[in-house]
gemmi code that builds the backbone of each chain (N, CA, C; Angstrom):
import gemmi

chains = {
    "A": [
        ("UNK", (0.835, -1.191, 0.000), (0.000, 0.000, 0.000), (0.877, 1.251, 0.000)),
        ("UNK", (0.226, 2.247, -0.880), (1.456, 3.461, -0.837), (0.519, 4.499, 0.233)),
        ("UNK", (1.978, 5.166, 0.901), (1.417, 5.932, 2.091), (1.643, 7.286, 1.746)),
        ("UNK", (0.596, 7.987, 1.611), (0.943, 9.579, 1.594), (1.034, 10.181, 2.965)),
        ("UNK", (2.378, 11.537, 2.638), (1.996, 12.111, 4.368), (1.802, 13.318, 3.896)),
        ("UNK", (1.842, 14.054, 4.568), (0.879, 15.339, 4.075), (1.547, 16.116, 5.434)),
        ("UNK", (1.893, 17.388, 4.650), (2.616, 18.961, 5.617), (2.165, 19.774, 5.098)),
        ("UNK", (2.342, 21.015, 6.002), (2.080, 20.534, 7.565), (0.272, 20.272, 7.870)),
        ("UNK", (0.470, 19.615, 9.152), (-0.927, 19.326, 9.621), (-1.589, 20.470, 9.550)),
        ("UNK", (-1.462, 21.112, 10.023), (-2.059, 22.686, 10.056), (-1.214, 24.253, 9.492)),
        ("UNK", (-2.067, 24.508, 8.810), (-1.245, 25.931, 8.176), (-1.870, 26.998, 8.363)),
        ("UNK", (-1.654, 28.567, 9.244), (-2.281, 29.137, 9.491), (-1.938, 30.693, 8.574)),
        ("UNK", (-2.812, 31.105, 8.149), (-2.068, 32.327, 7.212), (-3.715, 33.099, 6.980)),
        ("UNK", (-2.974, 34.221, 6.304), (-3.893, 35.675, 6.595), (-4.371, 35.434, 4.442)),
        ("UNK", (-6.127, 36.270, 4.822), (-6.091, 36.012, 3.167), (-5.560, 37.228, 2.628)),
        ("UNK", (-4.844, 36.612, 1.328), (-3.918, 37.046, 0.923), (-2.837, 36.800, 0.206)),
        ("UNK", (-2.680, 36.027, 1.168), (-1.047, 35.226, 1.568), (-1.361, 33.941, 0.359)),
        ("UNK", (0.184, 33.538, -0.018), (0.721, 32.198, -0.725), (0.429, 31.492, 0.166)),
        ("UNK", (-0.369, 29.858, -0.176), (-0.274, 28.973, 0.753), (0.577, 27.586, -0.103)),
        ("UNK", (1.275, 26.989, 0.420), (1.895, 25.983, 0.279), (1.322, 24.701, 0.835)),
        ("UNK", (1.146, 23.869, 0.234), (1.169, 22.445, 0.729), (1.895, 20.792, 0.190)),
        ("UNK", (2.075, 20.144, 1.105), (2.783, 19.291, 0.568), (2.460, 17.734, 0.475)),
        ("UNK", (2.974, 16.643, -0.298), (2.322, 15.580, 0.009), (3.350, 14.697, -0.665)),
        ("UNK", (3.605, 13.795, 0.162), (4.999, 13.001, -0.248), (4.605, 11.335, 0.158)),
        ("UNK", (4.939, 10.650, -0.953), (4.639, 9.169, -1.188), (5.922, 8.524, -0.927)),
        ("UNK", (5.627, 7.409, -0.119), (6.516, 6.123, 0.310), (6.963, 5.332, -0.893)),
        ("UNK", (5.948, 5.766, -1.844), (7.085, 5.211, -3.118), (6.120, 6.337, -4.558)),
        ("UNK", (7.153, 5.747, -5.454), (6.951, 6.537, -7.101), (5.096, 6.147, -7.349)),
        ("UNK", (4.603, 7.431, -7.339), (3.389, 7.439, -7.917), (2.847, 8.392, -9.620)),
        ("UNK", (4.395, 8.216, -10.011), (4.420, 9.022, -11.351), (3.627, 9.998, -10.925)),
        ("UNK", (2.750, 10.464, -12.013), (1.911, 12.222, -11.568), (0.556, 11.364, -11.293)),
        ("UNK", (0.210, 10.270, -10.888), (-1.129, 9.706, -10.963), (-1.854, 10.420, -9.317)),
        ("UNK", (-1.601, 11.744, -9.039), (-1.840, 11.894, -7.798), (-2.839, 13.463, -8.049)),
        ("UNK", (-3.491, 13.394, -7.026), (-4.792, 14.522, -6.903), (-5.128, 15.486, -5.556)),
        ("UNK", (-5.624, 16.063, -5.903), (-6.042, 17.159, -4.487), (-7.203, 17.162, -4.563)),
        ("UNK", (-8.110, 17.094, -3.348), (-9.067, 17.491, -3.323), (-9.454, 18.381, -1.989)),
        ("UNK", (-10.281, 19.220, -1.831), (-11.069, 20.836, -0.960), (-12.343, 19.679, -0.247)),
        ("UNK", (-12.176, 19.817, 1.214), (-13.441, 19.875, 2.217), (-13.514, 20.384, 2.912)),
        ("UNK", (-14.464, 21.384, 2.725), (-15.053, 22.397, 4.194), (-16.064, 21.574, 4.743)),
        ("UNK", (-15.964, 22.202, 5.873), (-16.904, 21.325, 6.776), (-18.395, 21.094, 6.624)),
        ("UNK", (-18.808, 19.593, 6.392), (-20.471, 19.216, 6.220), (-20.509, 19.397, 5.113)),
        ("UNK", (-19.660, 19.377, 4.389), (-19.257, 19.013, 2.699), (-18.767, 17.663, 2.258)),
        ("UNK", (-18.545, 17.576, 1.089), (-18.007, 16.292, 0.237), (-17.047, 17.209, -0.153)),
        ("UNK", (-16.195, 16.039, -0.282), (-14.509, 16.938, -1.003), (-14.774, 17.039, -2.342)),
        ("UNK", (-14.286, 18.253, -2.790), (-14.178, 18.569, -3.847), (-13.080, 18.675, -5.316)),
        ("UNK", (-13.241, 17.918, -6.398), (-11.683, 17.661, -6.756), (-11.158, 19.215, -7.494)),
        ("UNK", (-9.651, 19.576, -6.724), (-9.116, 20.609, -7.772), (-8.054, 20.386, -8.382)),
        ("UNK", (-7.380, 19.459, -8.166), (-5.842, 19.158, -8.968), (-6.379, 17.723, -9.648)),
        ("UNK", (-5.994, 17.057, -10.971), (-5.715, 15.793, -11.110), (-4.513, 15.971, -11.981)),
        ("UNK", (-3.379, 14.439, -11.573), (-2.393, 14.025, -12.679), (-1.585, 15.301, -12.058)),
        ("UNK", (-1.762, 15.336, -10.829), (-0.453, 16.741, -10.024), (-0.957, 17.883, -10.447)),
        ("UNK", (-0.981, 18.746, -12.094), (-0.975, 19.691, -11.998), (-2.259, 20.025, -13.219)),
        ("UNK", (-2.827, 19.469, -13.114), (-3.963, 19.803, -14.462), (-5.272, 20.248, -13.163)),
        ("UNK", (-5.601, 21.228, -13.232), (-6.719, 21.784, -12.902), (-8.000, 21.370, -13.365)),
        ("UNK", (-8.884, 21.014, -12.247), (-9.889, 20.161, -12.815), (-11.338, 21.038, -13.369)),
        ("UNK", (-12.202, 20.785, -13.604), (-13.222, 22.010, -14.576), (-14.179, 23.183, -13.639)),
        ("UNK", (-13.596, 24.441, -13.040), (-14.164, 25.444, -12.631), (-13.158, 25.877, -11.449)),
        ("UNK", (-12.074, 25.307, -11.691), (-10.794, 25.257, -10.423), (-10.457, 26.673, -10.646)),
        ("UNK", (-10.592, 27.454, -10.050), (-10.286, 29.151, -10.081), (-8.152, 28.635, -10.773)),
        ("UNK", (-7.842, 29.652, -10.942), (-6.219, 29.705, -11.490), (-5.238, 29.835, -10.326)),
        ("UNK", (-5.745, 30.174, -9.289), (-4.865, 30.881, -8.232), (-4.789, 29.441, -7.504)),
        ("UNK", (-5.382, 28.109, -7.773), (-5.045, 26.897, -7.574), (-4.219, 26.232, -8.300)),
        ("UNK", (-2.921, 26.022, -8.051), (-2.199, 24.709, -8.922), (-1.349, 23.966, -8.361)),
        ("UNK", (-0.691, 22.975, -9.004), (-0.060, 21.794, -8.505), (0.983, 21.437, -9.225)),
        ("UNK", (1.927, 20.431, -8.777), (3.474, 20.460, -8.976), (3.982, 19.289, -8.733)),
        ("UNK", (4.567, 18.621, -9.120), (5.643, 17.491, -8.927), (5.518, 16.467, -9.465)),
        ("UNK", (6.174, 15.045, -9.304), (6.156, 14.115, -9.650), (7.140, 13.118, -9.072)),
        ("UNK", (6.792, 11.948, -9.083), (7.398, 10.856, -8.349), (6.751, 10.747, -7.446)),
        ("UNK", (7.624, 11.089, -6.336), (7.138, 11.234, -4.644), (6.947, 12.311, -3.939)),
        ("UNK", (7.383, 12.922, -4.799), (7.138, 14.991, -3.892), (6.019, 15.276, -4.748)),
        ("UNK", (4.831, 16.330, -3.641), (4.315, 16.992, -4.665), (3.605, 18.653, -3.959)),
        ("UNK", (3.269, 19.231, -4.636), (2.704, 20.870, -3.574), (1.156, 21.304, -4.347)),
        ("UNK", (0.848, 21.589, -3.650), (-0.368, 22.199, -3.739), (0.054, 23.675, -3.740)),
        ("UNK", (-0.604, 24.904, -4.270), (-0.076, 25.917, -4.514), (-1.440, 27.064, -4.132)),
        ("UNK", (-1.761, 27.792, -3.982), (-2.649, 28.621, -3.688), (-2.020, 29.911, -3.681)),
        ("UNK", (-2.037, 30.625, -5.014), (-1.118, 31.844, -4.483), (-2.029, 33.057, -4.368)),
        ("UNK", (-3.141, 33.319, -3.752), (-3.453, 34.455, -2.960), (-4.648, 34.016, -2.040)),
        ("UNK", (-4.920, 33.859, -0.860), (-5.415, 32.925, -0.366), (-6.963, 33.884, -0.208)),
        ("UNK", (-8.065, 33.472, -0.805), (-9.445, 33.719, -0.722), (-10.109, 33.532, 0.481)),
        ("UNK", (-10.805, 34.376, 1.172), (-11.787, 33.628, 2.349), (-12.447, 32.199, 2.052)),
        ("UNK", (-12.722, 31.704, 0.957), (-13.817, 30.347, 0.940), (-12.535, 29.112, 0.829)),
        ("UNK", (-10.704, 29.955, 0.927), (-9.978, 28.657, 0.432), (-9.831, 27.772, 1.506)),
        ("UNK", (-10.566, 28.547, 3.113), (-9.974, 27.776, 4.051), (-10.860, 26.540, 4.346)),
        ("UNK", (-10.187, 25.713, 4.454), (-10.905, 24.312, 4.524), (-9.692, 23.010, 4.684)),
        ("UNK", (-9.997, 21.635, 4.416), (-8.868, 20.664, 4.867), (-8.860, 20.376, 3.302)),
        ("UNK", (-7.650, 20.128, 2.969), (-6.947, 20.022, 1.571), (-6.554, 17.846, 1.963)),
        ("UNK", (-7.010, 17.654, 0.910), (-5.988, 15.809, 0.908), (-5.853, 15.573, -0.597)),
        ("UNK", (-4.179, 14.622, -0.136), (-3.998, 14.359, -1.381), (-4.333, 13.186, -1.802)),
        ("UNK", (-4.271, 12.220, -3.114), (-4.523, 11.086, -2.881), (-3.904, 10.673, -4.298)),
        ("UNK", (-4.104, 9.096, -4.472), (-2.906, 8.518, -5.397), (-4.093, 7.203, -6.074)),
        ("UNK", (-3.546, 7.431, -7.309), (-4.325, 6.203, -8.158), (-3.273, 5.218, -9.336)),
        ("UNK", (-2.037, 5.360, -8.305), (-1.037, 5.147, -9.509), (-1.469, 3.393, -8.970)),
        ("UNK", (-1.114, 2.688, -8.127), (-1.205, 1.828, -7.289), (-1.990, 1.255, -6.809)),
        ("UNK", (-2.904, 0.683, -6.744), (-4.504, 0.327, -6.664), (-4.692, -1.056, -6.553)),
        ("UNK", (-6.118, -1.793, -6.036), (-6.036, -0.787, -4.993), (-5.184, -1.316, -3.499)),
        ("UNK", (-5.206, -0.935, -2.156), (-6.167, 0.621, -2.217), (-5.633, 2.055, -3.209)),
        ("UNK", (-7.267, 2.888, -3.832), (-6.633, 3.890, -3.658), (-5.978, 4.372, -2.398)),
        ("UNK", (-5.329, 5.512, -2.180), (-5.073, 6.019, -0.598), (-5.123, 7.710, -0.784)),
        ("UNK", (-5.248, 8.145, 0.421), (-5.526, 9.402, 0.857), (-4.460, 10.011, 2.024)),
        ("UNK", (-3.737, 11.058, 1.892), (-2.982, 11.798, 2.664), (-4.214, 12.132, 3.829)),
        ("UNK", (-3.067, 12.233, 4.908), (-3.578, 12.498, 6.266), (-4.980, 13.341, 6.635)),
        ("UNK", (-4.633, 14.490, 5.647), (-5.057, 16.035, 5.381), (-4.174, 16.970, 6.086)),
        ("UNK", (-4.336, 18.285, 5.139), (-3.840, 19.372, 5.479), (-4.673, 20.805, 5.954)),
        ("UNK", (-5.402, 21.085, 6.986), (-6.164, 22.137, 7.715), (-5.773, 23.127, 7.476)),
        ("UNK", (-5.955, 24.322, 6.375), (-5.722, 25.337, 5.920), (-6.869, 26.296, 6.662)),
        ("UNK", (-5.933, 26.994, 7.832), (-7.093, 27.965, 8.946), (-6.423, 29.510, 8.918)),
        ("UNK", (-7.544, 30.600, 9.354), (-7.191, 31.740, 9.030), (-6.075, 32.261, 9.957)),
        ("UNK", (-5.424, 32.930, 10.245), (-4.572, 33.391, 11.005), (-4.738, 34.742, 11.671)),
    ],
    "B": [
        ("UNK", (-26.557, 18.494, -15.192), (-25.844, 18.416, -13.653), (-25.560, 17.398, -13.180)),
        ("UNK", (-24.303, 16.966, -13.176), (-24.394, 15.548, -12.382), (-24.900, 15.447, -10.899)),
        ("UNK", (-25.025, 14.540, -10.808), (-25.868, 14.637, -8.898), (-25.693, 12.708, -8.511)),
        ("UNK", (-25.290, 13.003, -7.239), (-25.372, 11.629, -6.842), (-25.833, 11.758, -5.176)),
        ("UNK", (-27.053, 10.781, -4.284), (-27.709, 10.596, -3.464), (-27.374, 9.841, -3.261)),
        ("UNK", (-26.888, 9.813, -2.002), (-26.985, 8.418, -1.141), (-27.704, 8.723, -0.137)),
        ("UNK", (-28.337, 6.996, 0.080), (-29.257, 6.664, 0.857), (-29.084, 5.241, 2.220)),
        ("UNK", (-29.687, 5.386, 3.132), (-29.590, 3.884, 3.988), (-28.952, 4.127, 5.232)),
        ("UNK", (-28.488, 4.669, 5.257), (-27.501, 5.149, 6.386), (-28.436, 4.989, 7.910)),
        ("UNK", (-27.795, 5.144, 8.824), (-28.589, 5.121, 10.689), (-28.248, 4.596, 11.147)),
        ("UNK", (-28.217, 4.271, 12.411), (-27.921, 3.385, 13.598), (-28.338, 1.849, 13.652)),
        ("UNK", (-27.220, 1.077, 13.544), (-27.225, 0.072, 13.499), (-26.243, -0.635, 14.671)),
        ("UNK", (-26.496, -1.909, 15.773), (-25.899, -2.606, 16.452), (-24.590, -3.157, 15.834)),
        ("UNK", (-23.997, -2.998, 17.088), (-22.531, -4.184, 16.400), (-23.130, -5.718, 15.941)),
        ("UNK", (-22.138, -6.396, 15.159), (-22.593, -6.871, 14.109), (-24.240, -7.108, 13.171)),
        ("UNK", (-24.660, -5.862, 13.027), (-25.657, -5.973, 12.233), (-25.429, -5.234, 10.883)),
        ("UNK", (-26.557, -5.141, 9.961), (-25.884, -5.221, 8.348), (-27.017, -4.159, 8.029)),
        ("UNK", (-26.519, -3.523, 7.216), (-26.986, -2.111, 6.486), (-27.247, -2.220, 4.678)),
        ("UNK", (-27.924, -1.536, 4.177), (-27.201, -1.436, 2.821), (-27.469, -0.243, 2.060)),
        ("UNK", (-26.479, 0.139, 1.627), (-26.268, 2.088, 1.126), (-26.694, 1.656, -0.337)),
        ("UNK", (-27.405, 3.030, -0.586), (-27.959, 3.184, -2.243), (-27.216, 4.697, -2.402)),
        ("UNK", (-26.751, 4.584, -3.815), (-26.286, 5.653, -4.211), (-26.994, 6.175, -6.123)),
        ("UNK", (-27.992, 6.691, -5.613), (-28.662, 7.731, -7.226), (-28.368, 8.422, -8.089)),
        ("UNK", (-27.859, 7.813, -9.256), (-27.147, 8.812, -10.272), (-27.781, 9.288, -11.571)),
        ("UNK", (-27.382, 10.416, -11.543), (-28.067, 11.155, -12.762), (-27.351, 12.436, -13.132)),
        ("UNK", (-27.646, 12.760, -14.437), (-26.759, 13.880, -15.095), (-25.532, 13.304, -15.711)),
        ("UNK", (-25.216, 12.219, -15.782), (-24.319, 11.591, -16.827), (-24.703, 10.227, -17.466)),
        ("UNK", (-23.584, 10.257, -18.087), (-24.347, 8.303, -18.512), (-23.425, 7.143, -17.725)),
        ("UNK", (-24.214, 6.521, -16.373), (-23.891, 5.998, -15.783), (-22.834, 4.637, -16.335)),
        ("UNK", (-23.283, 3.974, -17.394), (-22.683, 3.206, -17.923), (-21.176, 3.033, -18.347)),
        ("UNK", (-20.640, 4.744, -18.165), (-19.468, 4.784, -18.512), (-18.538, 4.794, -18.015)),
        ("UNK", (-19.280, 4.707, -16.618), (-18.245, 5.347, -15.399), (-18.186, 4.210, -14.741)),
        ("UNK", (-16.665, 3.994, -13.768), (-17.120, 3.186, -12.943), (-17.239, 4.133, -11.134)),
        ("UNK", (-17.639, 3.504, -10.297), (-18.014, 3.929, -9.406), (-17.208, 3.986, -7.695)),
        ("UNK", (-17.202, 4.297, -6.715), (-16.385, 4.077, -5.697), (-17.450, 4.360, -4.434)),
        ("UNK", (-17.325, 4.200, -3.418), (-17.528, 4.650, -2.019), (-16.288, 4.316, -1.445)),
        ("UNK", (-16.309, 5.730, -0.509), (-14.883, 6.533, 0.295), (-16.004, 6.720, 2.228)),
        ("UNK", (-14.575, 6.563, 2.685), (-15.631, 6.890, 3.634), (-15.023, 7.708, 4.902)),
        ("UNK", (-15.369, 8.321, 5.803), (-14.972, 9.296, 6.861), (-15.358, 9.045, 8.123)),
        ("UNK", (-14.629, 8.859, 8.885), (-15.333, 8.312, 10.122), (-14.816, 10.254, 10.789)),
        ("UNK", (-15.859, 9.665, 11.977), (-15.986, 11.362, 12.491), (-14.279, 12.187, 12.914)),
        ("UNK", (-14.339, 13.385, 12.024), (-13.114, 14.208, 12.685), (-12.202, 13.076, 11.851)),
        ("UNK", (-12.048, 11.920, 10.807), (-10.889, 11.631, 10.492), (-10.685, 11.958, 9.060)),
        ("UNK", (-10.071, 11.506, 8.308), (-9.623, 11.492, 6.618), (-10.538, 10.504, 5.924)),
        ("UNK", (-10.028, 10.999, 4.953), (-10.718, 9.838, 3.967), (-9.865, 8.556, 3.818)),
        ("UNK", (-11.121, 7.650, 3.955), (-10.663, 6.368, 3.401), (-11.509, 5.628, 2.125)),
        ("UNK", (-10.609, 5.246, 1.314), (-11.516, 4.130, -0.245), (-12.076, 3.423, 0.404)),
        ("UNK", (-13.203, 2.354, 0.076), (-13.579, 1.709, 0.539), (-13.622, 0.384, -0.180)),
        ("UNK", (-14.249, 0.705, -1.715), (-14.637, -0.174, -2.858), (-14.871, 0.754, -3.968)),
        ("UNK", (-14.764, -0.510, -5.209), (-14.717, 0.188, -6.442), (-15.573, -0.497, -7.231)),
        ("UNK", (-16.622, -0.377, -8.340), (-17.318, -1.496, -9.005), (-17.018, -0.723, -10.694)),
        ("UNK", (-16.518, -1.529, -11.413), (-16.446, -0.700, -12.653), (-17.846, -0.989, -13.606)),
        ("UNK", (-17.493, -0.517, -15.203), (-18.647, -0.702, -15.770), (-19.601, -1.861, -15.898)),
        ("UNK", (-18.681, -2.710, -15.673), (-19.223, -3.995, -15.938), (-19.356, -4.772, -14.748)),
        ("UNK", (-19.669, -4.304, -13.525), (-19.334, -4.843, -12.761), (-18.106, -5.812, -11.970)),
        ("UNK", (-17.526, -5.667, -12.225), (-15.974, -6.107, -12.078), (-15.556, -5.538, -10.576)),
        ("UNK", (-15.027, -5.662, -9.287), (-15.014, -5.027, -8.198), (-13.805, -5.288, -7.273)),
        ("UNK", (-13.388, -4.109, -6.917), (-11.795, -4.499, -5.815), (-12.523, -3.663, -4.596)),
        ("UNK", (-12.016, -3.823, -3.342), (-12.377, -3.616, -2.258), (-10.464, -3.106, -1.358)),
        ("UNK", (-10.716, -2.551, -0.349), (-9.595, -1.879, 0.390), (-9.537, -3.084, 1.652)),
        ("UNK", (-9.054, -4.361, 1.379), (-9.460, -5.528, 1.955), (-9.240, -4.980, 3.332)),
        ("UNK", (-7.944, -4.386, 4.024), (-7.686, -4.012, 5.173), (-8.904, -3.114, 6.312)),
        ("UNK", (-9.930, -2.982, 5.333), (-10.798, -2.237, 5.990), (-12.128, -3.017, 5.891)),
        ("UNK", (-12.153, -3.451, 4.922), (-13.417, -4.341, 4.964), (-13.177, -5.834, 5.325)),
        ("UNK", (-12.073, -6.492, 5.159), (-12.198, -8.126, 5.211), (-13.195, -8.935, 5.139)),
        ("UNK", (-13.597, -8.613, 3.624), (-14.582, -9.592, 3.431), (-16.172, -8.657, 4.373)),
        ("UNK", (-16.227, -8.234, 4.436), (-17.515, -7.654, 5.578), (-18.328, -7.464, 3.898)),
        ("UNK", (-17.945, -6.196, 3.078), (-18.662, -5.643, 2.432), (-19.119, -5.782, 1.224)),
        ("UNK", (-19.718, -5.737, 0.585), (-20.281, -5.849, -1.096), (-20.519, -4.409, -1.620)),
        ("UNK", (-20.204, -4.276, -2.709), (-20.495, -3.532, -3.530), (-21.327, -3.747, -4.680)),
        ("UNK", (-22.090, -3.398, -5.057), (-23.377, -4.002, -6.500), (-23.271, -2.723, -6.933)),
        ("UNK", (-23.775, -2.887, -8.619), (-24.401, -1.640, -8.994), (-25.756, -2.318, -9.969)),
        ("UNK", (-26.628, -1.502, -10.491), (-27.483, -1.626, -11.297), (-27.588, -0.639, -12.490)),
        ("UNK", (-27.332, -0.964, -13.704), (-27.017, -0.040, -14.900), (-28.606, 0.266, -15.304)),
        ("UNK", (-29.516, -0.483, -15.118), (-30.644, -0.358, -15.306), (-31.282, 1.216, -14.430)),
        ("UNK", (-31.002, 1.180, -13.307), (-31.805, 1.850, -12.204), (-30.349, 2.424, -12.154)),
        ("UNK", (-29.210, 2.948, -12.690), (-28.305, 4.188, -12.339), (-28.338, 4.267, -10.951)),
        ("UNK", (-27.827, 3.137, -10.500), (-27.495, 3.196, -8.835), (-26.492, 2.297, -8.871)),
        ("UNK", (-25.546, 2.944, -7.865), (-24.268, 1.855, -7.100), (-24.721, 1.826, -5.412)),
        ("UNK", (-24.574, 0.531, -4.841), (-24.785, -0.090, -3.780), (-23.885, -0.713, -2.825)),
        ("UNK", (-23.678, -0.388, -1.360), (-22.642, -1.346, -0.788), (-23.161, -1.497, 0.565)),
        ("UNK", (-23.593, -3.006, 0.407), (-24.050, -4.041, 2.058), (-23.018, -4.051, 2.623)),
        ("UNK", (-23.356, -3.593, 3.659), (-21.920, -3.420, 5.098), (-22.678, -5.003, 5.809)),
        ("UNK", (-22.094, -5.815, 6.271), (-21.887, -7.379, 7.478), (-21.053, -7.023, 8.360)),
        ("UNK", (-21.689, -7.764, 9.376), (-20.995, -7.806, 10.566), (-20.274, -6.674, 11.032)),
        ("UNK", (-21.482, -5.326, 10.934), (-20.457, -4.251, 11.386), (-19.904, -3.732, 12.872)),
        ("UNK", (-19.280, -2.974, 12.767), (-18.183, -2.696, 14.213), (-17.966, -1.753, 13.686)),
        ("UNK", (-17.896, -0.693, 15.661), (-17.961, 0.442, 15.972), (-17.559, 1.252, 15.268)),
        ("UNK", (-16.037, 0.785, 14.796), (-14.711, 1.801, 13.144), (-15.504, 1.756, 12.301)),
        ("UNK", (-16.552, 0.539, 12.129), (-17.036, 1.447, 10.570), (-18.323, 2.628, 10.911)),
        ("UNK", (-18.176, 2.765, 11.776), (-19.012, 4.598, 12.030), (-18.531, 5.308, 11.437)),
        ("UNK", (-19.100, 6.337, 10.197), (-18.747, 6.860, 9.458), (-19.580, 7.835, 8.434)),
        ("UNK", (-19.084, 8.708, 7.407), (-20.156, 8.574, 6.453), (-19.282, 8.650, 5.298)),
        ("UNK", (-20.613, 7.780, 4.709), (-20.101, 6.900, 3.578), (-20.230, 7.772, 2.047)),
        ("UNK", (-19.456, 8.203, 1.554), (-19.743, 9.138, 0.551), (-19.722, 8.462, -0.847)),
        ("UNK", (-20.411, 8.657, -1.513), (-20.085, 7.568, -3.231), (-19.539, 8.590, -4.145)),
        ("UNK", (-18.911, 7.998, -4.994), (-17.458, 9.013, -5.665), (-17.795, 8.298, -6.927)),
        ("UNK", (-17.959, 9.144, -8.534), (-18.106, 8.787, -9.583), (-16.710, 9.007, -10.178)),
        ("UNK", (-15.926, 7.795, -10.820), (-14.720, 8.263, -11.259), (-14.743, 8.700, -12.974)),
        ("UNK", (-13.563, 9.244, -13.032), (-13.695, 9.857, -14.208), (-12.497, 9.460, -14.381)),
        ("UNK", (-12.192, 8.423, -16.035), (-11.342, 8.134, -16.216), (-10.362, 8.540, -16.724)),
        ("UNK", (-9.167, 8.233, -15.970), (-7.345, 9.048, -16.007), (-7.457, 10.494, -15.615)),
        ("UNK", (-8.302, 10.440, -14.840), (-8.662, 12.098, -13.929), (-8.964, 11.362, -12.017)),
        ("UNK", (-9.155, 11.125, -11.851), (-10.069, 10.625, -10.205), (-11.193, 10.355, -9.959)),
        ("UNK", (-12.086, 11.227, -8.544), (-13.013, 11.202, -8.076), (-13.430, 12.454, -8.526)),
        ("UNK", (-14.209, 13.205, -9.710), (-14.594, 13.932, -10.106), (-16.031, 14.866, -9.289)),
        ("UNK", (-16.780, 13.797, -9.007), (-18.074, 14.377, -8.241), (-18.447, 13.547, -7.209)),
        ("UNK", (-18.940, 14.190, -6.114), (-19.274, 13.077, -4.654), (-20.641, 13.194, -4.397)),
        ("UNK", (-21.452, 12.494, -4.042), (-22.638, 12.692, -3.110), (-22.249, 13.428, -2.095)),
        ("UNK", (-23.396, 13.688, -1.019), (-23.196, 14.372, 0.294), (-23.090, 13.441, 1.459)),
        ("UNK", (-22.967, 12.036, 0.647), (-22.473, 11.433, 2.078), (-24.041, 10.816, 2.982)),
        ("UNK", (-23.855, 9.333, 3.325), (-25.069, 9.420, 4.324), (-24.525, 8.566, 5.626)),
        ("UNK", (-24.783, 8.759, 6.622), (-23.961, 8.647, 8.312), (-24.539, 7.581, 8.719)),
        ("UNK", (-23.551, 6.325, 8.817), (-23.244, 4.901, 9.575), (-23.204, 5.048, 10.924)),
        ("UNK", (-23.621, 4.809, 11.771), (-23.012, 4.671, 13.366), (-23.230, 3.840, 13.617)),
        ("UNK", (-22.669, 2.718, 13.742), (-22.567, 1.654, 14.280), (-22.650, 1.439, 16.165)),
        ("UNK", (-23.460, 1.208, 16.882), (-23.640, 1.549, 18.280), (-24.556, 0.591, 18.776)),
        ("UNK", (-24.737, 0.310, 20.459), (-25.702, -0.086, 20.832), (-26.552, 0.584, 21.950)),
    ],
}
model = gemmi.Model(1)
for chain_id, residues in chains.items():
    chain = gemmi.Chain(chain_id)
    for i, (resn, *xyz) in enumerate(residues, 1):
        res = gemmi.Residue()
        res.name, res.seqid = resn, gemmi.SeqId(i, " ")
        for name, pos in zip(("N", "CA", "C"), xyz):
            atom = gemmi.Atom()
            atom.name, atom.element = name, gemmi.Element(name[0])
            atom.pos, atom.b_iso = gemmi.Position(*pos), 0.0
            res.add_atom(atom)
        chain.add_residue(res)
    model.add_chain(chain)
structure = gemmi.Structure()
structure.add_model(model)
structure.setup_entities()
């Protein structure tokens, strides 16, 4: 089973601000890896697939990066509605699919 | 619009058996294959099962062992998964995930809430 971990647990920042996130696999998941947005009493929502292809209504100020085993989530001006828990997840390997820890993107 | 409902969910005793309906519409079900993911309270997501077009099906054995089924019906645009012999961890809610192929989990239901309790 491939294990995603996901940094940091919690990220606290003002809107505005660049947010960074990260998500790193126990082994090579080529770009077969995704992000998805849940605010609370929601269903997650997908915005990254294949690392960096933006999925259909994904605002621009969302994108994504890497390959292999590193990868970032990118948010470069952070919106009031961006705060919510970010996870990554992997379909290179299957199954299971798997899902990063999550990452809690809160206001500061 | 795509839209997917799930249904079945409530309070159920340790080892007793449930079974989730999930309602699809706004695409052509036939093309897709299907998943339920699931969240137990305050945690992450976990896969659960997968049923493709043809019914064909893998499961996240470490979490289910054998407990669960997955069905779908191409007729009635519904995917289905009978929980057995459940226990307290699988308290949760169970969300159904339409995949979209060489992309992911494209669209989710809202999820309907397992508690397993007595």
């Amino acid at each position: 089973e491939i294990v995603l971990t996901q940094s940091p647990a919690t990220l606290s920042l003002s809107p505005g601000e660049r947010a960074t996130l990260s998500c790193r696999a126990s082994q090579s998941v080529n770009n077969y890896l995704a992000w998805y947005q849940q605010k609370p009493g929601q269903a997650p929502r997908l915005l990254i697939y294949d690392a960096s292809n933006r999925a259909t209504g994904i605002p621009a100020r969302f994108s994504g990066s890497g390959s292999g085993t590193d990868f970032t989530l990118t948010i470069s001006s952070l919106e009031p509605e961006d705060f919510a828990v970010y996870y990554c997840q992997q379909r290179f390997n299957w199954p299971p699919y798997t899902f990063g820890q999550g990452t809690r993107l809160e206001i500061k | 619009e795509v839209q997917l409902v799930e249904s079945g969910g409530g309070l159920v005793p340790p080892g007793g058996s449930l079974r989730l309906s999930c309602a699809a519409s706004g695409f052509t079900f036939t093309g897709h294959s299907m998943s339920w993911v699931r969240q137990a309270p305050g945690k992450g997501l976990e896969w659960v099962a997968n049923i493709n077009q043809v019914g064909g099906v893998r499961y996240n054995e470490d979490s289910v062992k054998g407990r669960f089924t997955i069905s779908r019906d191409n007729a009635e645009n519904s995917v289905y998964l009978l929980l057995t012999s459940l226990r307290a961890e699988d308290t949760a809610i169970y969300f159904c995930a339409k995949e979209q192929l060489g992309v992911g989990f494209d669209h989710w239901g809202q999820g309907t809430l397992v508690t397993v309790s007595s």
